[in-house]
Each structure stands twice: as structure tokens, then as C-alpha cells.
Backbone as XML, in Angstrom:
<?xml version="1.0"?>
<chain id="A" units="angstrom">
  <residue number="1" name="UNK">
    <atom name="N" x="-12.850" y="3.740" z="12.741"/>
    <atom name="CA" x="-11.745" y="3.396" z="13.605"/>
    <atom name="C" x="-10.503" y="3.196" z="12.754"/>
  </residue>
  <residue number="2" name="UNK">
    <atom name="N" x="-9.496" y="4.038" z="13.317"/>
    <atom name="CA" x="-8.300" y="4.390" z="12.410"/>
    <atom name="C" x="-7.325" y="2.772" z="13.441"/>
  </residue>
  <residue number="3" name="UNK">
    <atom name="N" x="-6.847" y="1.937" z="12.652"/>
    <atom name="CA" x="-5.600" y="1.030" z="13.306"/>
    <atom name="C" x="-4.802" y="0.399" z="12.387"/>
  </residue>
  <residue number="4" name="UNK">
    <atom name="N" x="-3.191" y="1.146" z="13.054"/>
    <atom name="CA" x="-1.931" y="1.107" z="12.125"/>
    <atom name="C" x="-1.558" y="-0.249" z="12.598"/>
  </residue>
  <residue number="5" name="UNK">
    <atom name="N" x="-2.052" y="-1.472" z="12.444"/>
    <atom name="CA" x="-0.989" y="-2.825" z="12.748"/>
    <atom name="C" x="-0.266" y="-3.328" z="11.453"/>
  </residue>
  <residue number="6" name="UNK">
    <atom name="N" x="0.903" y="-3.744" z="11.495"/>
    <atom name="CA" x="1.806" y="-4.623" z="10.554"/>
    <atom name="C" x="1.226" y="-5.684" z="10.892"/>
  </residue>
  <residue number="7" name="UNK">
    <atom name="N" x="1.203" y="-6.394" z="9.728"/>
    <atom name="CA" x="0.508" y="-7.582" z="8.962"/>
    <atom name="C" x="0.652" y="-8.746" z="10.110"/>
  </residue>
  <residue number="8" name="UNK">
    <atom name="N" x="2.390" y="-8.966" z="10.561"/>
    <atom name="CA" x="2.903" y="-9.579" z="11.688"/>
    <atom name="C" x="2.187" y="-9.410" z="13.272"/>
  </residue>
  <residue number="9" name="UNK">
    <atom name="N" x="1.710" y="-8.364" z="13.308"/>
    <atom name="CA" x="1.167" y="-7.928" z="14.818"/>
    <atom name="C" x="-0.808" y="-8.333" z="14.438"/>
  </residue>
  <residue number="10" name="UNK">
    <atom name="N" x="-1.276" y="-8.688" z="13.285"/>
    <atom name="CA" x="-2.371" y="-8.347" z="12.467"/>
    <atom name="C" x="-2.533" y="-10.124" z="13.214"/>
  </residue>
  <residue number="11" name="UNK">
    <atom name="N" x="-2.060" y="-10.953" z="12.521"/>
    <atom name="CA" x="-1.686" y="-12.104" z="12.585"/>
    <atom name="C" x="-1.928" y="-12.838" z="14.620"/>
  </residue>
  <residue number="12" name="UNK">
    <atom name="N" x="-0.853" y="-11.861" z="15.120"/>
    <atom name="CA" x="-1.090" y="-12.373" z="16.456"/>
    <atom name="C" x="-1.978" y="-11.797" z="17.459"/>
  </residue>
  <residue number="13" name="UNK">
    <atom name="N" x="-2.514" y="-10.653" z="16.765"/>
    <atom name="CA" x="-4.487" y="-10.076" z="17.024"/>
    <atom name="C" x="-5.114" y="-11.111" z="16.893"/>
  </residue>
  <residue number="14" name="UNK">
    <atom name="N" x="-5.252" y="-11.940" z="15.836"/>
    <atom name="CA" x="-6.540" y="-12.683" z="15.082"/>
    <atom name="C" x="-6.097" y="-13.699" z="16.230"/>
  </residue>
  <residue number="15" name="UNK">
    <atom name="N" x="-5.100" y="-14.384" z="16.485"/>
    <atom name="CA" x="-4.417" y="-15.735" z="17.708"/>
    <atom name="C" x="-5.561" y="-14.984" z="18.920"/>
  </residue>
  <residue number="16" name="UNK">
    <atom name="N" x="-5.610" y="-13.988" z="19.062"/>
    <atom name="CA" x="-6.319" y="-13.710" z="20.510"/>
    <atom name="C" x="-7.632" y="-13.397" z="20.196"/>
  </residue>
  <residue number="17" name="UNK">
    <atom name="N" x="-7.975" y="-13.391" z="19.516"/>
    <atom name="CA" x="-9.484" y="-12.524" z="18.930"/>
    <atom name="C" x="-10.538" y="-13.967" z="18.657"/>
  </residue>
  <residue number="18" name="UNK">
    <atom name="N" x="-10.793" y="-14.481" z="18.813"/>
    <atom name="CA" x="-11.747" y="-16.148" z="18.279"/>
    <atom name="C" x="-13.050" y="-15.363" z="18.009"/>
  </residue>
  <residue number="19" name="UNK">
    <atom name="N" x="-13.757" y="-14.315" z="18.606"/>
    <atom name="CA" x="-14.798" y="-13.124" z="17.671"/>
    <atom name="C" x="-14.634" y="-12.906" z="16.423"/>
  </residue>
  <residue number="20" name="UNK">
    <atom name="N" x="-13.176" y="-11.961" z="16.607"/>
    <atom name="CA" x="-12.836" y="-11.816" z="14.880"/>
    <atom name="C" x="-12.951" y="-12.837" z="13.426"/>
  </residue>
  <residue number="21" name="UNK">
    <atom name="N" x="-11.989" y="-14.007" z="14.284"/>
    <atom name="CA" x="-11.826" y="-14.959" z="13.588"/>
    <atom name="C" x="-13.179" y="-15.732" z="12.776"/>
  </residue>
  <residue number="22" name="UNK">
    <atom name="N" x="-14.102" y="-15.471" z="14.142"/>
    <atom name="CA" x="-15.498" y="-16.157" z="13.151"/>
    <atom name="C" x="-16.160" y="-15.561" z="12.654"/>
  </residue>
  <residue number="23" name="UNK">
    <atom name="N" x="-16.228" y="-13.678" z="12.772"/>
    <atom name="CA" x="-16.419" y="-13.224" z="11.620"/>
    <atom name="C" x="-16.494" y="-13.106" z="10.629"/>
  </residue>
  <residue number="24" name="UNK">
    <atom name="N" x="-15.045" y="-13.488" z="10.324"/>
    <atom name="CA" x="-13.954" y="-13.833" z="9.273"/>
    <atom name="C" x="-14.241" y="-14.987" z="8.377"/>
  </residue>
  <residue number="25" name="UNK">
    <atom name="N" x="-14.531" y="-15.410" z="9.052"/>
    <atom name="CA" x="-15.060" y="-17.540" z="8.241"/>
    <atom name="C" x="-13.501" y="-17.893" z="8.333"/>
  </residue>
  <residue number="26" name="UNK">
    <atom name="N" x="-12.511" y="-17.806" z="9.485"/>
    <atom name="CA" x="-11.462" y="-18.126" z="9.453"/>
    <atom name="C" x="-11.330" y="-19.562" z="10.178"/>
  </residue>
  <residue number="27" name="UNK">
    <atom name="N" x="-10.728" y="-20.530" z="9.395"/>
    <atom name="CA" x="-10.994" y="-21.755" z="10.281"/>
    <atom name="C" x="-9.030" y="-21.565" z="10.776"/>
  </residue>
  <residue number="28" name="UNK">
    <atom name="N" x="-8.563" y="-21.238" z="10.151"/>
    <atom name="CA" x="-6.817" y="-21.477" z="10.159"/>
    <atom name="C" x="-6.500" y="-19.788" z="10.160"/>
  </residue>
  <residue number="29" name="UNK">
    <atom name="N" x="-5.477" y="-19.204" z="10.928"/>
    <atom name="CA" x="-4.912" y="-17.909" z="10.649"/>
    <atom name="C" x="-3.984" y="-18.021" z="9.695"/>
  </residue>
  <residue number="30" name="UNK">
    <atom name="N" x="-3.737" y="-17.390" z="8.326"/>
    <atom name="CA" x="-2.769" y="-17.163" z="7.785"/>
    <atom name="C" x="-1.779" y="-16.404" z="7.973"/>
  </residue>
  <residue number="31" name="UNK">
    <atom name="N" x="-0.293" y="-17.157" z="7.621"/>
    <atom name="CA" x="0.465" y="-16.882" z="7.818"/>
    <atom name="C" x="1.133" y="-15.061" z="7.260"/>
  </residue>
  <residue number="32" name="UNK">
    <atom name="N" x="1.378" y="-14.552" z="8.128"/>
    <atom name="CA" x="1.656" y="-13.469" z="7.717"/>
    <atom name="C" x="1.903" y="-12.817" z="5.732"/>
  </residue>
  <residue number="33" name="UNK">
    <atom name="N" x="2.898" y="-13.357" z="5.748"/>
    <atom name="CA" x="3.563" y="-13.878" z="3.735"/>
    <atom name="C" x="2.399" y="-14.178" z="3.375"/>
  </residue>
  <residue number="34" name="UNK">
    <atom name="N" x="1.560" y="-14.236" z="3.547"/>
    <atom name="CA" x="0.476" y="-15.367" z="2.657"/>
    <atom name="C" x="-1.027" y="-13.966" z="2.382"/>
  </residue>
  <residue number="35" name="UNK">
    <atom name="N" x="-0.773" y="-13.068" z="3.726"/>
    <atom name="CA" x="-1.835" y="-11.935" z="3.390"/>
    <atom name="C" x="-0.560" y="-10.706" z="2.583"/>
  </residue>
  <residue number="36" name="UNK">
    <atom name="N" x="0.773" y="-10.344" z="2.595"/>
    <atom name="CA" x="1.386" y="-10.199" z="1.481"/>
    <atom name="C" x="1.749" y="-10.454" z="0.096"/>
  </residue>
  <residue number="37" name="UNK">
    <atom name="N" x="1.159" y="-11.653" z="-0.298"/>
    <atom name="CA" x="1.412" y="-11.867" z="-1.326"/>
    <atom name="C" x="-0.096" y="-11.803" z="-2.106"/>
  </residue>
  <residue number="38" name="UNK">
    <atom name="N" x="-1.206" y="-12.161" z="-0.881"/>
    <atom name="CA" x="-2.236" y="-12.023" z="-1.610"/>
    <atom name="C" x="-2.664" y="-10.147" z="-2.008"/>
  </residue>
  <residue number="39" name="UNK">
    <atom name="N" x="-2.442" y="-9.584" z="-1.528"/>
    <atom name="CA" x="-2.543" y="-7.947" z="-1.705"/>
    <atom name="C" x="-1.745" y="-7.629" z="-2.493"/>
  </residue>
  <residue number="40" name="UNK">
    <atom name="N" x="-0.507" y="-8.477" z="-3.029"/>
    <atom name="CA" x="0.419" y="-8.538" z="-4.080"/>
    <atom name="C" x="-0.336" y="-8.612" z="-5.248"/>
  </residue>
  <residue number="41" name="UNK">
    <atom name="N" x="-1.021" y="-9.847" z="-4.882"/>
    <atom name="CA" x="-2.026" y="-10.355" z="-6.386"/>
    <atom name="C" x="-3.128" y="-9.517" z="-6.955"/>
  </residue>
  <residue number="42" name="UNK">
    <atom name="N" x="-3.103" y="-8.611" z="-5.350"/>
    <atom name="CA" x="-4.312" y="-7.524" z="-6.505"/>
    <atom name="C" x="-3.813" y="-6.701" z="-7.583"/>
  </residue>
  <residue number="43" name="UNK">
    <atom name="N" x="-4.439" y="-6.547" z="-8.048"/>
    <atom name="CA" x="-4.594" y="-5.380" z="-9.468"/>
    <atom name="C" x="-5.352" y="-4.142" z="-9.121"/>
  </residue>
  <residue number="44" name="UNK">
    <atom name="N" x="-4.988" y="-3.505" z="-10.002"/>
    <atom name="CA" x="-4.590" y="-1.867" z="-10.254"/>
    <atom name="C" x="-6.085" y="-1.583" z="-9.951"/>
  </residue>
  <residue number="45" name="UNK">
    <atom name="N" x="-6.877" y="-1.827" z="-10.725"/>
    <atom name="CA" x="-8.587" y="-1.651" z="-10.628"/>
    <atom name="C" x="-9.024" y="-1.832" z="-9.599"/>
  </residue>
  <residue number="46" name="UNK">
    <atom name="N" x="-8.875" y="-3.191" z="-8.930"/>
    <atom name="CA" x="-9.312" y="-3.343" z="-7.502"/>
    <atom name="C" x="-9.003" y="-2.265" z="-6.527"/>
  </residue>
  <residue number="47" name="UNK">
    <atom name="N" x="-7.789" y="-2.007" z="-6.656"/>
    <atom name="CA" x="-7.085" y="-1.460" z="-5.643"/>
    <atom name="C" x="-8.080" y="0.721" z="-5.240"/>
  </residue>
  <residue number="48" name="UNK">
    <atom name="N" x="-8.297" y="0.876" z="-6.919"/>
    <atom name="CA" x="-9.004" y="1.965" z="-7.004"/>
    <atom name="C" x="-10.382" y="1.878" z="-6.698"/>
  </residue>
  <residue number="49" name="UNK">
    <atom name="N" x="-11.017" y="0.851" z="-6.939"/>
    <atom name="CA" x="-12.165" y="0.539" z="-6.721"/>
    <atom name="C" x="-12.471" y="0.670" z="-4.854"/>
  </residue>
  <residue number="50" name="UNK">
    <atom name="N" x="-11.047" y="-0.363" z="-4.190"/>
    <atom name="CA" x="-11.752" y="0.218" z="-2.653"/>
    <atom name="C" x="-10.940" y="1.469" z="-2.312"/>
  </residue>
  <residue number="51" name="UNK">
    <atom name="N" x="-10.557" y="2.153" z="-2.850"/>
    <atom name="CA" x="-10.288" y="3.939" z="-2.713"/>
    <atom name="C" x="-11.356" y="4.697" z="-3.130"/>
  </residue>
  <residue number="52" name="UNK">
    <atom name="N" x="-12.422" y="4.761" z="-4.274"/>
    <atom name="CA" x="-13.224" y="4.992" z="-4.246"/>
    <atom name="C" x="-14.303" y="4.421" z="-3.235"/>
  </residue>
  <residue number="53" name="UNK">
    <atom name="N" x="-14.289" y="3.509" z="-2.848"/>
    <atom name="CA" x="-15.566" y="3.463" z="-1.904"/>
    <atom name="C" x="-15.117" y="3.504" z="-0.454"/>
  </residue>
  <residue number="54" name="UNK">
    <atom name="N" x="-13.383" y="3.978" z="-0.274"/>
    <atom name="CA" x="-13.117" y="4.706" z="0.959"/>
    <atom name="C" x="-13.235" y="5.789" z="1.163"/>
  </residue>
  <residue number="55" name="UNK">
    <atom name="N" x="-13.397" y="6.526" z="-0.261"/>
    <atom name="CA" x="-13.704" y="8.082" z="-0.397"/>
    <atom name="C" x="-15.292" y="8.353" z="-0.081"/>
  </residue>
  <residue number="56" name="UNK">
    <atom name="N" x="-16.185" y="7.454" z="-0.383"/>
    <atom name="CA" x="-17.696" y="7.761" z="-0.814"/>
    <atom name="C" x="-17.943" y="8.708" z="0.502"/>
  </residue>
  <residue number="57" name="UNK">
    <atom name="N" x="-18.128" y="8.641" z="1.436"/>
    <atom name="CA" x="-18.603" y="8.715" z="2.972"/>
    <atom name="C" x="-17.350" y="10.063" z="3.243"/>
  </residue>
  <residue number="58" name="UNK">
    <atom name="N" x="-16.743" y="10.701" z="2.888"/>
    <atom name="CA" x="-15.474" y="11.626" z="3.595"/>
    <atom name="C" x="-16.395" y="13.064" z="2.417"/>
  </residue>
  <residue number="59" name="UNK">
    <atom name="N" x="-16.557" y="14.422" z="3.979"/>
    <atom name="CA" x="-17.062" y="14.905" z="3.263"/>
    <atom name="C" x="-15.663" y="15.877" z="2.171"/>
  </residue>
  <residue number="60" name="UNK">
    <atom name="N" x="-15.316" y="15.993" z="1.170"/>
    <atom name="CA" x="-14.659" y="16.654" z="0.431"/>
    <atom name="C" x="-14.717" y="17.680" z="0.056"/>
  </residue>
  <residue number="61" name="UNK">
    <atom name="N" x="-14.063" y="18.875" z="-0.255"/>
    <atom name="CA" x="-14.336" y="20.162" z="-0.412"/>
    <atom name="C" x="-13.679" y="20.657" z="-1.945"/>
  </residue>
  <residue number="62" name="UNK">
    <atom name="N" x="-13.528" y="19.472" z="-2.767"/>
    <atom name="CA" x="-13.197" y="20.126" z="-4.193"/>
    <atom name="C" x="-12.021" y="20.777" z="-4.361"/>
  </residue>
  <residue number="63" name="UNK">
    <atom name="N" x="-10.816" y="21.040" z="-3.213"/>
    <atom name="CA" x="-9.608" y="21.418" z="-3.437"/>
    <atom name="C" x="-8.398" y="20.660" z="-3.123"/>
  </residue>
  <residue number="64" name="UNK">
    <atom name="N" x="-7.809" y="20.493" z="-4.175"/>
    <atom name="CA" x="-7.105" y="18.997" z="-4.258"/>
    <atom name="C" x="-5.308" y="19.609" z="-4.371"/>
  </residue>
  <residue number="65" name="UNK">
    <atom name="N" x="-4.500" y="18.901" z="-3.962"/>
    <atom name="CA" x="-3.138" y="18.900" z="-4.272"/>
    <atom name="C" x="-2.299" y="17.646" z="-4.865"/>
  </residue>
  <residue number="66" name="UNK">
    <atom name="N" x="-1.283" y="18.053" z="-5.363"/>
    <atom name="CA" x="-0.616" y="17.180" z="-6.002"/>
    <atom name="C" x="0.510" y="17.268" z="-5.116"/>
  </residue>
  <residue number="67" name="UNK">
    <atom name="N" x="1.034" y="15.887" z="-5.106"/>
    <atom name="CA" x="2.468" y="16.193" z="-4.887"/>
    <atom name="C" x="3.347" y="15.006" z="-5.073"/>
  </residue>
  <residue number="68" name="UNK">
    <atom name="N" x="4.396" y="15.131" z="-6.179"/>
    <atom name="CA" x="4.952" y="13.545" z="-6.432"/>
    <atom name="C" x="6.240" y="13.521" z="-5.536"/>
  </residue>
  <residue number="69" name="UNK">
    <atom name="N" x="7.004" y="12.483" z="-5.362"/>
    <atom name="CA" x="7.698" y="12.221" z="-4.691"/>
    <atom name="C" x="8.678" y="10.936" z="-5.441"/>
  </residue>
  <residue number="70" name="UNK">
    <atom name="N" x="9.799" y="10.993" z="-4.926"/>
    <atom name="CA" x="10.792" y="9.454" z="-5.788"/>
    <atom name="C" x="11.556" y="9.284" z="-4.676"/>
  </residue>
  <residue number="71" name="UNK">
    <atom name="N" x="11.420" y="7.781" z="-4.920"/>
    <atom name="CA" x="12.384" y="6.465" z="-3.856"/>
    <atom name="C" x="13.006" y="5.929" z="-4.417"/>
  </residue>
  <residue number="72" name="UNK">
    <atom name="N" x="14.238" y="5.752" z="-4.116"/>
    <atom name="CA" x="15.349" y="4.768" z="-4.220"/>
    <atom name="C" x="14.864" y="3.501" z="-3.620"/>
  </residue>
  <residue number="73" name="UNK">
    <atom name="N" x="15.108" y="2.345" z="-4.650"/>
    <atom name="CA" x="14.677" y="1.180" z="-4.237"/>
    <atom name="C" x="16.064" y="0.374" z="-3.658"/>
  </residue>
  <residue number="74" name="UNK">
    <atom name="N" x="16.928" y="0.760" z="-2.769"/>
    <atom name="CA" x="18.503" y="0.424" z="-2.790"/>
    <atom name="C" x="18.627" y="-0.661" z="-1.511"/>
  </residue>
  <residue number="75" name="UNK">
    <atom name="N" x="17.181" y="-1.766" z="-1.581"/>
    <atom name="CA" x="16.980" y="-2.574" z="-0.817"/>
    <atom name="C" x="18.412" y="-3.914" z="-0.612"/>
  </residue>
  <residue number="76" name="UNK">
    <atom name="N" x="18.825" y="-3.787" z="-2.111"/>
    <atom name="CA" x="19.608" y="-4.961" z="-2.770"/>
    <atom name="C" x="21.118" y="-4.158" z="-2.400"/>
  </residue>
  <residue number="77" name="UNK">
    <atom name="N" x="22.328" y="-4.988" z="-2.263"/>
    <atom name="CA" x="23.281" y="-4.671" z="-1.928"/>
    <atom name="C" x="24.323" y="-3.797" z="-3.360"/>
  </residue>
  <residue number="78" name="UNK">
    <atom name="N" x="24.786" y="-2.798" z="-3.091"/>
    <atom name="CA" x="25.375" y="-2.620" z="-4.605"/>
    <atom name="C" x="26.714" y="-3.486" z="-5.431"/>
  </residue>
  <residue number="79" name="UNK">
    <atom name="N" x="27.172" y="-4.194" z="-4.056"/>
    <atom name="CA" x="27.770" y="-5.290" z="-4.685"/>
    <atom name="C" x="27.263" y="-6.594" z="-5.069"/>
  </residue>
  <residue number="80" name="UNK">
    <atom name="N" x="25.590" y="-6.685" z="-4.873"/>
    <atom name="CA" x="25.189" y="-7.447" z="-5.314"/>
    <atom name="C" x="24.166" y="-7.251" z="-6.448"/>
  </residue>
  <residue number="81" name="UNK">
    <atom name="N" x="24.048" y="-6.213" z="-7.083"/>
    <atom name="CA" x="23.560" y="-5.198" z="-8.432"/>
    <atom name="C" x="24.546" y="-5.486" z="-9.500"/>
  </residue>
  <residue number="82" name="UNK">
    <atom name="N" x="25.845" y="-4.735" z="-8.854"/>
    <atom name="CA" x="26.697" y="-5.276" z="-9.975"/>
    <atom name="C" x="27.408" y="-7.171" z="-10.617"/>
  </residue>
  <residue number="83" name="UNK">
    <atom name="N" x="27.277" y="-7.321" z="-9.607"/>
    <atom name="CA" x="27.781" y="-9.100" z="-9.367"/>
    <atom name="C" x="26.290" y="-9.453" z="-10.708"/>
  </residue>
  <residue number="84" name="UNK">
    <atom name="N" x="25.459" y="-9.617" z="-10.224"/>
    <atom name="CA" x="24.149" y="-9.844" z="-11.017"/>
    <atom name="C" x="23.637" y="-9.188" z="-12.297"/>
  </residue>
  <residue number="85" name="UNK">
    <atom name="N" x="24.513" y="-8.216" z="-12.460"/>
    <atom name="CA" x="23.864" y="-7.225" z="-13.410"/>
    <atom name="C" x="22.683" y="-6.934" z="-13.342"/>
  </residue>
  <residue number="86" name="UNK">
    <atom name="N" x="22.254" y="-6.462" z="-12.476"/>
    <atom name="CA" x="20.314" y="-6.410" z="-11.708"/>
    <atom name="C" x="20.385" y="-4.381" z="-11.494"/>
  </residue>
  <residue number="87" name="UNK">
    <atom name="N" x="19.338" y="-4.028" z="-12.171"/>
    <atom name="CA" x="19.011" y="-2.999" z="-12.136"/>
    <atom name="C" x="17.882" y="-2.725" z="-11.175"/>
  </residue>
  <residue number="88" name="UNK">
    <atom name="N" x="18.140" y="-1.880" z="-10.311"/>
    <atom name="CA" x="17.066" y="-1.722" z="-9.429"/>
    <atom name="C" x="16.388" y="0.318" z="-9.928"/>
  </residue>
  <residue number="89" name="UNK">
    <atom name="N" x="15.116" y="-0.488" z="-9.848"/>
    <atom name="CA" x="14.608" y="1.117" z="-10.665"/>
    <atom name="C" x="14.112" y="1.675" z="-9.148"/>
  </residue>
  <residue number="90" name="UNK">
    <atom name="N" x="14.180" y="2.915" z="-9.961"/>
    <atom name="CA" x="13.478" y="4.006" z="-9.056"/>
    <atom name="C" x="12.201" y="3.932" z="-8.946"/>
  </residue>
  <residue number="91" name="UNK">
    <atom name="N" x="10.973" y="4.425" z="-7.755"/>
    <atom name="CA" x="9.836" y="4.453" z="-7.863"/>
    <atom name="C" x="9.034" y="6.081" z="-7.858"/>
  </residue>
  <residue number="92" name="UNK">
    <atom name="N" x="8.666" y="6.592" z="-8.178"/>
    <atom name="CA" x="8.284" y="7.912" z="-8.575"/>
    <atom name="C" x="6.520" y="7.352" z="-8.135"/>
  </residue>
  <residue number="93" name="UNK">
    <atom name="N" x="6.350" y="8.475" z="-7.651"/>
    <atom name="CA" x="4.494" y="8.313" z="-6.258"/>
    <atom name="C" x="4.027" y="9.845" z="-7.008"/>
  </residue>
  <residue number="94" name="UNK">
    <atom name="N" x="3.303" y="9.778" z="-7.309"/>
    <atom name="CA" x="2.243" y="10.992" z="-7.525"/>
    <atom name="C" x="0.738" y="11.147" z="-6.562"/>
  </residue>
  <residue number="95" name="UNK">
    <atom name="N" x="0.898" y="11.677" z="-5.622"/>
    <atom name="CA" x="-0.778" y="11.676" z="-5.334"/>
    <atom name="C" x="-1.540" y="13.158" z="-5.177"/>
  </residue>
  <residue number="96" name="UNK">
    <atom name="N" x="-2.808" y="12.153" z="-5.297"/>
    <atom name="CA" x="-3.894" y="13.462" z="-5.304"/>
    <atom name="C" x="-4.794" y="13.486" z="-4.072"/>
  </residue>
  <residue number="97" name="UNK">
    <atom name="N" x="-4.915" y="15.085" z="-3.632"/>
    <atom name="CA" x="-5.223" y="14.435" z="-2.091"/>
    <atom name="C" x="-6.213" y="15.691" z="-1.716"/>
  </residue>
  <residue number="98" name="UNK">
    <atom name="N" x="-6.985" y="15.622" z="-1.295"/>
    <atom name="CA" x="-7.930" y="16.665" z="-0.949"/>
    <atom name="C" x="-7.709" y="17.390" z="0.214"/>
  </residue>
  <residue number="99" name="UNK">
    <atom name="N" x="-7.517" y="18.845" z="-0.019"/>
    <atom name="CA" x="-7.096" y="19.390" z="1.129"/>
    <atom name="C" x="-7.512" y="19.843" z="2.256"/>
  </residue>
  <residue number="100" name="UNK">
    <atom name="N" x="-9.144" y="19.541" z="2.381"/>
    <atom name="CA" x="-9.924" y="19.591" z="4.094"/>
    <atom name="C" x="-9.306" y="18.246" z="4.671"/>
  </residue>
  <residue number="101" name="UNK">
    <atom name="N" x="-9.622" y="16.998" z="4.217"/>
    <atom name="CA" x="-9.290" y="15.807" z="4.982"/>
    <atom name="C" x="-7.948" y="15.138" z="4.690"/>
  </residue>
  <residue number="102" name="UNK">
    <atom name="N" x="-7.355" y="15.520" z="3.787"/>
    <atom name="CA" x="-5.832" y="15.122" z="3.950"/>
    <atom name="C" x="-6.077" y="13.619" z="2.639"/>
  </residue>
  <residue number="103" name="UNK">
    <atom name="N" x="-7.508" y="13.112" z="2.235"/>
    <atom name="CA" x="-7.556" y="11.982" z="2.233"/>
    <atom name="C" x="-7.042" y="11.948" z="0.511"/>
  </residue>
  <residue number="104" name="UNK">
    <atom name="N" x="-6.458" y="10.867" z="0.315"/>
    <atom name="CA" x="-5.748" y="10.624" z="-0.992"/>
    <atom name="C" x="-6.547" y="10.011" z="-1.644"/>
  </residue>
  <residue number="105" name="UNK">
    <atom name="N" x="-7.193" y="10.905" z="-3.033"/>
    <atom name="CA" x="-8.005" y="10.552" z="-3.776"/>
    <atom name="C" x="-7.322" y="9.947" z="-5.093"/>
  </residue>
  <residue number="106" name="UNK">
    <atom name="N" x="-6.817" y="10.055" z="-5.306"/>
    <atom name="CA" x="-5.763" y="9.348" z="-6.268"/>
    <atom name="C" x="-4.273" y="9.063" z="-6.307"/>
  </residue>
  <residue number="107" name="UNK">
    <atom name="N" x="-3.828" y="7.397" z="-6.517"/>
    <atom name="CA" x="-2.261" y="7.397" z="-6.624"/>
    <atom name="C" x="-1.460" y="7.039" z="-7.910"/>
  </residue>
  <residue number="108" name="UNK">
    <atom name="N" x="-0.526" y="7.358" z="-8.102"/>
    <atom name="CA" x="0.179" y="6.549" z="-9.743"/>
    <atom name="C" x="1.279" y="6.744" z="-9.007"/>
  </residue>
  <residue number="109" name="UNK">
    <atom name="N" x="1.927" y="5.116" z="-9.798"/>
    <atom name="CA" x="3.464" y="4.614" z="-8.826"/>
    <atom name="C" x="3.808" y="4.343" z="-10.415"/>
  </residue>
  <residue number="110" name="UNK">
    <atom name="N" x="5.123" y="4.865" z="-10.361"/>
    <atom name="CA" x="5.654" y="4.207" z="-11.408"/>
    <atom name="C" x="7.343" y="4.148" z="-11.903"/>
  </residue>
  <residue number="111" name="UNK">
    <atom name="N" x="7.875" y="2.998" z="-12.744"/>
    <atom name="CA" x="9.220" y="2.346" z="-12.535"/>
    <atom name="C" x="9.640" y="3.216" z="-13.577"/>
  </residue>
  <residue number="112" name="UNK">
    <atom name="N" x="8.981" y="3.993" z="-14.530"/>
    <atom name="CA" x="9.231" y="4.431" z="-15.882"/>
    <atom name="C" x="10.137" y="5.887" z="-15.969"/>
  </residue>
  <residue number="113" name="UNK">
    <atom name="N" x="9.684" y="6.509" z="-14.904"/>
    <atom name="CA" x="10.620" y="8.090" z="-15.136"/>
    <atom name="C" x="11.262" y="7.882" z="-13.502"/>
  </residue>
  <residue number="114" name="UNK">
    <atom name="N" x="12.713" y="8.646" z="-13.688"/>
    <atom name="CA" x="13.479" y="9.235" z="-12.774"/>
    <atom name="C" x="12.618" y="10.241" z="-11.354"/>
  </residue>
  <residue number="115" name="UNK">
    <atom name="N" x="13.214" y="10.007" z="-10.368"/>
    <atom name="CA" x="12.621" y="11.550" z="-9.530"/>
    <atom name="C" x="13.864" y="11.975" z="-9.585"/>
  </residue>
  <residue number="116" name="UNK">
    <atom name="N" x="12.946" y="13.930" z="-9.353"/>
    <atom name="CA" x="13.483" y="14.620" z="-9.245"/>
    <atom name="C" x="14.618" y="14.708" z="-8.526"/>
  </residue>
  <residue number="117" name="UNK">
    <atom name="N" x="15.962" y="15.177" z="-8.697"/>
    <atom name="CA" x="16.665" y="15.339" z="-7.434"/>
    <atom name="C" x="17.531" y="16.334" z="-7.372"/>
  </residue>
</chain>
């Protein structure tokens, strides 16, 4: 079962759900920020670790694509970049993705090189 909820709409599911919740071993719902920051706290390994065991079960056909991509991170105001002297880097996405199921078998994000433009 494929379901796109934001963390915020995730939050006021679990308020209606008291099933879920005791699934969960949830005595208190956390506050939205609080399941952001904890997915913040993961690390790089973890993060591959449940991509590999989202992959295990998808049947794959051995033909893979690449395709990187770069974002402007221009969240911050540019009069407030320069005021601060705050450099906001670029993010450059590489993924690897198998081309029967679309499913992304590998990602690298990184602050270090420019995208293309």
C-alpha cells in the first residue's frame, strides 16, 4: 500500500486511528517537528539499509539508469545571505533506478560540486 501523507496530515491520522496508535506502543502522538528531526538524526547507513530491504521483494530486471539532477537551495532571503555572509550551497541528487519498476536503487546528495546548468 502506496500513501503520500505529510508528516502534518500523518500526525492528525494517528489523532483518529487509536488501532494504529496501539500498534505503535504510542502512549502520546508526536508532534509533527519531533518525527522531522528524528529522520534528521538518521544516518547515511540506516537510511540505505531500509532501501535495501525496500528493494528485497521488487522483482528487478538488471537495467538501471542514472540520472543526476541540481537544486538551488534559495530557501533564505538574498538580502538575508548577504546581511549574514551565509552561503547557501547547492544540492546535486544522483540516482540509480531500475528501469522495469521505476524503483530507486541508489541515491548520493551532495553540497560538494555545482549542477549542471
Amino acid at each position: 500500500m502506496k500513501k503520500t501523507t505529510a508528516y502534518r496530515d500523518l500526525v492528525d491520522e494517528l489523532i483518529e486511528m487509536p488501532s494504529i496508535r496501539d500498534a505503535l506502543d504510542l502512549d502520546s502522538i508526536p508532534a509533527p517537528s519531533t518525527l522531522c528531526k528524528a529522520f534528521d538524526r538518521l544516518g547515511m547507513t540506516v537510511w540505505r539499509v531500509l532501501l535495501n530491504v525496500s528493494l528485497a521483494d521488487l522483482p528487478l530486471n538488471g537495467v538501471t539508469g542514472i540520472d543526476a539532477s541540481g537544486f538551488e537551495r534559495a530557501h533564505a532571503s538574498t538580502h538575508y545571505t548577504k546581511r549574514t555572509n551565509l552561503t547557501i550551497q547547492q544540492l546535486k541528487t544522483t540516482l540509480l533506478v531500475d528501469t522495469a519498476t521505476n524503483a530507486v536503487l541508489d541515491i548520493h546528495v551532495t553540497t560538494a560540486r555545482k549542477h549542471d546548468m
